[in-house]
N, C-alpha and C positions, 0 to 999 in steps of 0.2 A: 377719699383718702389721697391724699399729697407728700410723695417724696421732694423734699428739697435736697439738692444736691449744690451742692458749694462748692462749685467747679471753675472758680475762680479766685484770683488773690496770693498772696503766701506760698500757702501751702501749695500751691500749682505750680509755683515756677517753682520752688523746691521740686517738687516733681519732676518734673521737666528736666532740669540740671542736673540731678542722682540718674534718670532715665538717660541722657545725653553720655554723664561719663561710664555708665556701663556697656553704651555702643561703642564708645572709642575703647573699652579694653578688649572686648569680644572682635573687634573691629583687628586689632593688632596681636589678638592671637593669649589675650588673656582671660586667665579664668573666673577675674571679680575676687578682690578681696575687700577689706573694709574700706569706704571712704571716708570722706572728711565728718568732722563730729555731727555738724550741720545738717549732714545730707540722710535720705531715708534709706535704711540697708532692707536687709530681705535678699530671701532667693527670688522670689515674684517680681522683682523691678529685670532680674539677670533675665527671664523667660520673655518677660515686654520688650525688654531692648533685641533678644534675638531672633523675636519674632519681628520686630519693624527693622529689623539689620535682611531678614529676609526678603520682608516686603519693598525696602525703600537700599536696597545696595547703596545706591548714588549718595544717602545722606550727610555718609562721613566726610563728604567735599563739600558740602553747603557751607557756605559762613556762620560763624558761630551764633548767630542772635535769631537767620531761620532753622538751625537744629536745636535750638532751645523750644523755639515754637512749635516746631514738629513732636518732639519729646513729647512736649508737654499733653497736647492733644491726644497722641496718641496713646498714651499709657491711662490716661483718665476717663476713655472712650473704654480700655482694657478691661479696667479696675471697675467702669460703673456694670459694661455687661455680666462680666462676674458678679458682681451684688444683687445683678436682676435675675440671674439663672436658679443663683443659690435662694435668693426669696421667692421664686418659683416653686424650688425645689422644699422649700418651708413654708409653703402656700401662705405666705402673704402678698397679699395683692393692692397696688394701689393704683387707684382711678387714673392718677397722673404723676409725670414726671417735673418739674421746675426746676429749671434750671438761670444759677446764679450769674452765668455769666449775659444770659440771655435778656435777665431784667436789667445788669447794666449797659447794653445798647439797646433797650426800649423807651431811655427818656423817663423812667417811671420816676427813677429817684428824684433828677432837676422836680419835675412834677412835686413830688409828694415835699421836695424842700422848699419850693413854691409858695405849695398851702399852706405850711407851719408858718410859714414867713408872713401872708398875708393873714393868721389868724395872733401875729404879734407874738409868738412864743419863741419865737428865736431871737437871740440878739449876740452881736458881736466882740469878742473882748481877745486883745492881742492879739490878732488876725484873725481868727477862731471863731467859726460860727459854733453856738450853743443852745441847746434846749433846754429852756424855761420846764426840766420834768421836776422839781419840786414843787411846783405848782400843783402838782397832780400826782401828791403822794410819795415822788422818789424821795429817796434819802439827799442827792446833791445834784445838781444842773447835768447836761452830758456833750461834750464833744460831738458835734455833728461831723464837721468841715475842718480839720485841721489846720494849721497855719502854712502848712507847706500847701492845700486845697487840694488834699487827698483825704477819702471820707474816711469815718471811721467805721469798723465793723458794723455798728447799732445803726447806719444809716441805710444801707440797703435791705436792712432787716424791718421797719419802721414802713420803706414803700414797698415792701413784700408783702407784709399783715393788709396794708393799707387796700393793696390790689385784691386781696380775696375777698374783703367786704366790698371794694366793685364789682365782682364778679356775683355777687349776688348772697355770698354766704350769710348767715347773720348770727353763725356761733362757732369760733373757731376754736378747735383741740390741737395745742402744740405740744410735741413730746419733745427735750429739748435731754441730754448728757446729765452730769453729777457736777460739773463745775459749773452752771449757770443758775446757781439760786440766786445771784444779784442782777439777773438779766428780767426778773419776773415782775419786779416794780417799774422798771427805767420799759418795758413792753408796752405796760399796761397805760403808763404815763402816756405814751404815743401816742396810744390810738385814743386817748380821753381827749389828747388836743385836736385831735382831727372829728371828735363828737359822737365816737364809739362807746357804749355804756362798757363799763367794769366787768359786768356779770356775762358779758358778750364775749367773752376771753376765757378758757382755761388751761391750766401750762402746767404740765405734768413734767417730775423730773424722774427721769429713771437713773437708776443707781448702780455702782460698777456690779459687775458678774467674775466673784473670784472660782477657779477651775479648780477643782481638786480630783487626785484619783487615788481612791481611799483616803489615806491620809497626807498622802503628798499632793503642795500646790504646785498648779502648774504655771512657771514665771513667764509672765509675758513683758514686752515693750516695744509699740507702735514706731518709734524712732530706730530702734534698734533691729526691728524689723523681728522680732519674736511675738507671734501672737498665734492664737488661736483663731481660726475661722469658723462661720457660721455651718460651710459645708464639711470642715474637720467635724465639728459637731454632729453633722447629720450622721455622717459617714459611722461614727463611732455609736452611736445610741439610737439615730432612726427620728422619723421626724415625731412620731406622737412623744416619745420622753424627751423629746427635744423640747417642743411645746409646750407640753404640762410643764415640765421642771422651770420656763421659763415666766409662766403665769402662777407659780406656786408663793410667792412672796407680792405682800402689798408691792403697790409699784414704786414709792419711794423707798424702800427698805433694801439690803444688803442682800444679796443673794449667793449662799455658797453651794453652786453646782457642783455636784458630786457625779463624775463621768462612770465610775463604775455604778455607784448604786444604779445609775440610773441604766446602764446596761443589766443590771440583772431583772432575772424571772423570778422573785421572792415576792412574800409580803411585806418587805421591808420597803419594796419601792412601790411607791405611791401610786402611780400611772397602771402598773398590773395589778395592784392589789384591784383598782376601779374596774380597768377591762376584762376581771376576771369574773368580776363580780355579773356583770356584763353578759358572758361566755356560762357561769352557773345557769345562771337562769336558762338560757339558752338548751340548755342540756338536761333541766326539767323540762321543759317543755317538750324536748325530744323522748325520753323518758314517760310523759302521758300521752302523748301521741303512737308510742309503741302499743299500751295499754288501750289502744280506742278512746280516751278521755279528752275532751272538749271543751274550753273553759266556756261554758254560759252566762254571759255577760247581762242577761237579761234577767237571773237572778240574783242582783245584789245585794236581796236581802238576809245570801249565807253568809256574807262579811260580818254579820254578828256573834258568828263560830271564833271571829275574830277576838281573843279574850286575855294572851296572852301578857304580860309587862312589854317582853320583846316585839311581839306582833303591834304590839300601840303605839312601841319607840317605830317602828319601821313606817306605820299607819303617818305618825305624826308629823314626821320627816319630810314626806313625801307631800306632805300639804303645805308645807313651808318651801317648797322649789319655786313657786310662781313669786312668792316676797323676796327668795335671794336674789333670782335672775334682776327684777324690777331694781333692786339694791345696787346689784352692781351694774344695772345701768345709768341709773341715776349720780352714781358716785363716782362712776369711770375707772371702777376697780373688779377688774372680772377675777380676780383672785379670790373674791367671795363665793364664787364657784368650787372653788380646790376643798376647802375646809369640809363645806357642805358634801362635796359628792364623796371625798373619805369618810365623810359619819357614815353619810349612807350605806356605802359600800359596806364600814365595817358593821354596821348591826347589821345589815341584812346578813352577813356571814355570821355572825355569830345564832340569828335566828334558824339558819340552815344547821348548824350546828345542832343544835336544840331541840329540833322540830322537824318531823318528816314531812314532807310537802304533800306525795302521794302517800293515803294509806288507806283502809279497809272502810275509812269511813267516807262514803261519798259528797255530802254534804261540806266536811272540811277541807278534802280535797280543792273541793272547786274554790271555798273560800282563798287557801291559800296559795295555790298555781293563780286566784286574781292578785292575789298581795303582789307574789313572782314577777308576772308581766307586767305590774304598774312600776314595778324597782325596775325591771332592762329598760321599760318606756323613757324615765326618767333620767335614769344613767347616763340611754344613747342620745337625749338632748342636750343635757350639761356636757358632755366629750363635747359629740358634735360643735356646741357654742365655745368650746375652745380648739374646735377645730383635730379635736384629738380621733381618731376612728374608735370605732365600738365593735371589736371580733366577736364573732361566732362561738369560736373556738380556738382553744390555746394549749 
């Protein structure tokens, strides 16, 4: 797994410039109010500037073009460690870090615009170098090199994909925002001229996460500097309803989080209804264990005590974990997980309901404290594979 980080371009000396003018006001004694339309607001630019106002005193005398540079570095050095604490702290973990500014002093691009050139798929029209990607599926040609020969976004993207099939890969998974469905043909285009197969690519798009609590949205705007973060998230709900809630919707689909459900202890919220499910069993087992009762696993031919509609729904369920898992690996959608382990959870509750687990009759007993412990076995692997923990007790 690979973080790209886009730590160059644009959007960085914006940075850099909103980071600069927040030093000069802390600098002369001010408290930051709004700046220009252009620039990115936020209290978190005001804490980056007075923490490098600390670190770097001397800056405010630099000439303006190395306090832009300084800025710049500095708050995006800020901004990435923050992202790596809080995915820490959301245990997602990626193998590596890639960094955008990095591949443009590696030569990768000239490189890879090189190849396209010497495989005849670029050609030049009013100054403007172009790729030949309707050849290969796009809808219209694309701007590589623009007329002023500054690249355009798709070309350092192009010798990115292209380096990881150097690197040995031979099947890449990109997850890309909600505005780039038109980025998914002009990709594929690429790597076809460079003699990558189609089916060697797949590009997932995730879809905005609107915030709600209860019924009220909560507004956010990146420019404007109101947004929710991923550690606000933690902080507020915890990481396992952090995580389920965020694998609960296929992955292109709309996802409306709801910050309180998802802090509550009910059966309304999904995550504990699972973990509790989880924590039942657990507390049968404590429960037959008080009783000197032992499940013998070596007699599974009391599971024929096994007879009930519910007991067959739960039996049936539980046979079907190995085709979901395999499903949503194959299809790169682990949200096929969430559906399935709610069945689960809820007829196994409603079977508890129903049916005594321990009772006078020994034979049944054993049969269903096995039913028991094949539902927490199952439970605590689906969490687990979404990374959610599996309590004890609740």
């Amino acid at each position: 797994t690979e973080y790209y980080n886009n730590d160059e371009g644009v959007q960085i000396r914006t940075l850099g410039a909103s980071t600069r003018m927040r030093v000069q006001e802390l600098a002369s004694g001010h408290d930051g109010g709004p700046l220009p339309e252009n620039y990115y607001q936020g209290a978190y630019l005001v804490e980056i500037a007075g923490e490098l106002l600390k670190q770097r005193p001397q800056i405010v005398s630099l000439p303006e073009t190395e306090q832009l540079k300084i800025c710049a570095e500095f708050a995006k050095d800020a901004i990435m460690r923050g992202i790596q604490k809080d995915l820490a702290a959301f245990e997602v973990v990626f193998d590596a870090y890639y960094s955008q500014a990095a591949l443009a002093r590696s030569g990768r691009v000239e490189q890879t615009l090189e190849a396209l050139k010497a495989k005849n798929v670029l050609y030049e029209n009013e100054g403007a170098w172009w790729f030949r990607s309707t050849d290969f599926g796009d809808d219209k040609d694309r701007v590589l090199i623009k007329s002023d020969k500054t690249y355009t976004y798709f070309t350092p993207d192009i010798a990115y994909h292209q380096d990881k099939f150097e690197r040995g890969f031979d099947e890449l998974i990109d997850i890309l925002g909600p505005d780039h469905h038109g980025y998914i043909a002009r990709l594929k285009a690429s790597q076809a001229a460079l003699g990558h197969a189609a089916d060697q690519m797949h590009i997932l798009i995730a879809q905005l996460v609107t915030l709600f609590e209860g019924t009220r949205q909560v507004r956010m705007s990146t420019r404007a500097g109101e947004f929710v973060t991923l550690r606000q998230i933690l902080d507020a709900v915890g990481k396992d309803a952090g995580r389920f809630f965020f694998v609960m919707r296929k992955f292109d689909a709309h996802l409306d989080f709801d910050l309180e459900l998802a802090k509550s202890q009910t059966p309304q919220n999904p995550v504990f209804y699972i973990q509790y499910c989880h924590a039942r069993v657990e507390s049968i087992k404590n429960q037959a264990t008080e009783k000197n009762i032992k499940i013998d696993w070596s007699e599974t031919a009391r599971l024929s005590k096994l007879n009930s509609p519910m007991e067959i729904r739960v039996m049936r369920l539980l046979a079907q974990f190995e085709t979901t898992v395999l499903d949503a690996q194959k299809t790169l959608e682990p949200h096929c997980l969430v559906p399935y382990l709610m069945d689960l959870a809820a007829s196994f509750h409603r079977f508890y309901a129903e049916h005594r687990v321990i009772s006078d009759d020994a034979e049944l007993t054993q049969a269903r404290l096995m039913l028991a412990s094949a539902v927490q076995t199952v439970v605590k692997s689906g969490l687990e594979l979404l990374g959610v923990s599996a309590p004890l007790k609740m």
